[in-house]
C-alpha positions in Angstrom: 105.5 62.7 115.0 106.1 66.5 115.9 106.2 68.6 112.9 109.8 70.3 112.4 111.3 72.8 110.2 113.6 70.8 108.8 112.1 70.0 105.4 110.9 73.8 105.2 114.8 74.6 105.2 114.2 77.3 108.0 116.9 79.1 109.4 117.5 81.3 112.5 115.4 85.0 111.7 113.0 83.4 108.9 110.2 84.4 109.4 107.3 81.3 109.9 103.6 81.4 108.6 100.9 79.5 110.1 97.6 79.2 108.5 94.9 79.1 110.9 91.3 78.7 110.1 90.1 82.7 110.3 93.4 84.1 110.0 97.4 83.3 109.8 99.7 83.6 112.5 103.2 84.7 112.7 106.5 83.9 114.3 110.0 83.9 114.2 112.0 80.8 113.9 115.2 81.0 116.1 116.6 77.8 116.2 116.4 74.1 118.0 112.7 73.8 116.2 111.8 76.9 118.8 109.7 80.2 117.7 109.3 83.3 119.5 105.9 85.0 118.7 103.4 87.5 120.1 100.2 85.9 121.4 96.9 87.4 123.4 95.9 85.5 126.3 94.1 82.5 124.9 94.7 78.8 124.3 94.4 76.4 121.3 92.1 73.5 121.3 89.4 75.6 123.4 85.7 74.6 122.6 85.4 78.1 120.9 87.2 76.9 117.7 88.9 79.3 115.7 86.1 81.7 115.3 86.3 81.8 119.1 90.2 82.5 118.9 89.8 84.9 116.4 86.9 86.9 118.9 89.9 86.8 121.6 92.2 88.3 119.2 90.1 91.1 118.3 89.1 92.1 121.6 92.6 91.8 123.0 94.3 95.1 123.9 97.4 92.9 125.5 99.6 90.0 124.3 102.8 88.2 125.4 105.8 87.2 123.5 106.1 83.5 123.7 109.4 81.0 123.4 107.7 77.9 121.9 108.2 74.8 120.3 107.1 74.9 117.0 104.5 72.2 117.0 103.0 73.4 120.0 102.6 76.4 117.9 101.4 75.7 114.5 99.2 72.2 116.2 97.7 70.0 113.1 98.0 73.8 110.9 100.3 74.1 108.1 102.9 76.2 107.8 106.1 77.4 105.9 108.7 79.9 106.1 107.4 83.1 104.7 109.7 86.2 104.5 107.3 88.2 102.5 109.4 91.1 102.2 112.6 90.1 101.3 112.2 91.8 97.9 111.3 95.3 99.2 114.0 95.3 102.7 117.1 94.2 103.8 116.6 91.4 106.5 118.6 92.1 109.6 121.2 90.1 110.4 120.2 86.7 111.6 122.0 86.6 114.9 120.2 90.1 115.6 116.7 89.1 115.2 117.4 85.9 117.1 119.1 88.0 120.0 116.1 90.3 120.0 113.6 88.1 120.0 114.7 86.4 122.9 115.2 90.0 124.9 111.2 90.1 123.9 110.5 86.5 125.5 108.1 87.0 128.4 107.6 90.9 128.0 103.5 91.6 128.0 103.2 94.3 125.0 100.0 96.2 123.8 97.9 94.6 121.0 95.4 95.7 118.3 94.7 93.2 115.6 95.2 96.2 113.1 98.2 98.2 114.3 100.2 95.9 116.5 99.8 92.5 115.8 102.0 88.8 115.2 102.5 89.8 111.6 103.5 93.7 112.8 106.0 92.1 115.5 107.6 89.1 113.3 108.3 91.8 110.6 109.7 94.8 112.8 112.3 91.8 114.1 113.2 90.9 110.7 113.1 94.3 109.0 113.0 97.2 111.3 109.8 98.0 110.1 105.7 97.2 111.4 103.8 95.5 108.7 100.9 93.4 108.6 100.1 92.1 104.4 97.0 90.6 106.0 95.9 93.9 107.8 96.9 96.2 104.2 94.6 93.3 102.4 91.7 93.2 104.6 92.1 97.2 104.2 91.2 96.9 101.0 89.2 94.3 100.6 86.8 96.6 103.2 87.5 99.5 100.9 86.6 97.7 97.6 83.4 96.2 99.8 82.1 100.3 100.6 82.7 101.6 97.6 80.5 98.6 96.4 77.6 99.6 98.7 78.0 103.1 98.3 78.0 102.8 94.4 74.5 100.5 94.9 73.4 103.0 97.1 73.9 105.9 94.9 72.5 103.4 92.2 69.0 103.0 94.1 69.1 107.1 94.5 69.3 107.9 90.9 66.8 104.9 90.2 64.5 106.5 92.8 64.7 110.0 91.6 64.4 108.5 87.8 61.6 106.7 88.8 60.2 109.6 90.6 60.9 112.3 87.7 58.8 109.8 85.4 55.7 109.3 87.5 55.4 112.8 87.9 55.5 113.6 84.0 53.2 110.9 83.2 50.9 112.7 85.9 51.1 115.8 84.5 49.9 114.6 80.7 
């Protein structure tokens, strides 16, 4: 049977998450077990996998908002109803986010997987405001990983020029 909603209590504007193998998609549920989202020109179920999906995505400067069903969405993923930032903005109202998600359906828009993405176009319907958690975590995750190398770099330096200093005053006994 079709996934649905139901026992995720979703309502109209929530906001859906869908936890894909590389990555998690977003969408916004607007009623009747439908979801509007923003997509790049791909398909699900291609022999690339989701390594493969995730290549399109990144190399996608276009996408198109979608009115789907919500299992030919999400497929055998999971997913729940995330509104992951509730705590810091006001949700518009319901009927609003619904009504302009719609307006969106079928409108090609440009894409970059960090700028301009699902997450950045679920949460400017809900909130009024582009964000992407996932884009702000890989952020730093990447920042954490440079400073890492550039501390081990700087590491081997110092070892090199210690190592360096010593030779030379053991040659000059």
């Amino acid at each position: 049977m079709a996934p649905t909603l139901f026992d995720s209590d979703a309502k109209p504007g929530d906001l859906i998450e869908i936890y894909r193998a590389t990555y998690n998609h977003w969408a916004v549920f607007i009623g009747g077990n439908e979801v509007v989202h923003l997509i790049p020109p791909t398909h699900r179920g291609s022999d690339s996998g989701g390594f493969g999906e995730l290549l399109t995505f990144l190399d996608s400067s276009r996408a198109q908002v979608r009115r789907q069903k919500i299992w030919e969405v999400v497929g055998s993923d999971r997913f729940n109803v995330n509104n992951l930032l509730d705590d810091e903005y006001q949700p518009r109202e319901a009927y609003a986010i619904v009504r302009d998600a719609c307006r969106m359906v079928g409108r090609e828009l440009p894409y970059n997987v960090a700028t301009n993405n699902c997450e950045h176009f679920v949460t400017e319907l809900r909130y009024g405001k582009p964000e992407s958690r996932q884009v702000q975590a890989a952020a730093v995750i990447g920042g954490v990983a440079t400073a890492g190398i550039a501390v081990a770099v700087l590491g081997a330096a110092l070892f090199s020029a210690l190592s360096k200093d010593d030779r030379q005053r053991k040659n000059h006994k």
